[in-house]
C-alpha positions in Angstrom: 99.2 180.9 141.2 100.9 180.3 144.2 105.1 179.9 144.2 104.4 176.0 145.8 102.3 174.7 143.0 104.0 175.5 140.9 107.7 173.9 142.4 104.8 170.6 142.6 104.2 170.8 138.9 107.6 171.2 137.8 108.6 168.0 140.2 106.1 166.3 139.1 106.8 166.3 135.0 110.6 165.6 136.0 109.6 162.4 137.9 107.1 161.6 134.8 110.0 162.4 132.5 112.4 160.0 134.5 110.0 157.3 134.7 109.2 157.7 131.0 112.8 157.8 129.9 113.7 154.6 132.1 110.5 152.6 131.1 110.5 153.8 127.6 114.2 154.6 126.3 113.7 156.5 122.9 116.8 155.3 121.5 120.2 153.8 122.1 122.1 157.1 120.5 124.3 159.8 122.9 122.1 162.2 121.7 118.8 160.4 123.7 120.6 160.2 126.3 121.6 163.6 126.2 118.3 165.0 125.2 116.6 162.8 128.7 119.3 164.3 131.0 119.3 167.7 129.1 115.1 168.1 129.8 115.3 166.4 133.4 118.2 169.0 134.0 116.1 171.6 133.1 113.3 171.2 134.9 115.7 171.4 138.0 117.2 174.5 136.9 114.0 176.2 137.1 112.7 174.7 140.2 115.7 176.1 141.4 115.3 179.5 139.5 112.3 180.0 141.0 113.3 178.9 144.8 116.3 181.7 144.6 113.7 184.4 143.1 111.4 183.8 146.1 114.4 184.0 148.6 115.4 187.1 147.0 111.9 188.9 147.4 112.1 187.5 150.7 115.1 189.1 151.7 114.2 192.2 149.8 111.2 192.8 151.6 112.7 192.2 155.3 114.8 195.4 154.8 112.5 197.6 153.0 
């Protein structure tokens, strides 16, 4: 599987999770809220997980 669909897939369930959480809230409690932020934050921490592993192959394999 290549590194850029994968990056799509991830951005795509965080938008679905957005859109969900806005057109369906699943509760009025700090802990929704939390739980909403806490999932849509994760999904951007391993977008960005995987960005910096690629740039560090990257910059492995130019001075190899």
């Amino acid at each position: 599987m290549k590194i850029e669909m994968l990056l799509q897939r991830l951005e795509t369930e965080q938008a679905r999770l957005a859109r969900e959480a806005l057109e369906h809230p699943s509760g009025r409690e700090p802990f929704d809220y939390g739980r909403a932020v806490g999932m849509y934050a994760g999904l951007e921490h391993a977008k960005r997980t995987l960005i910096d592993m690629v740039a560090e192959r990257e910059t492995k394999d130019r001075f190899i």
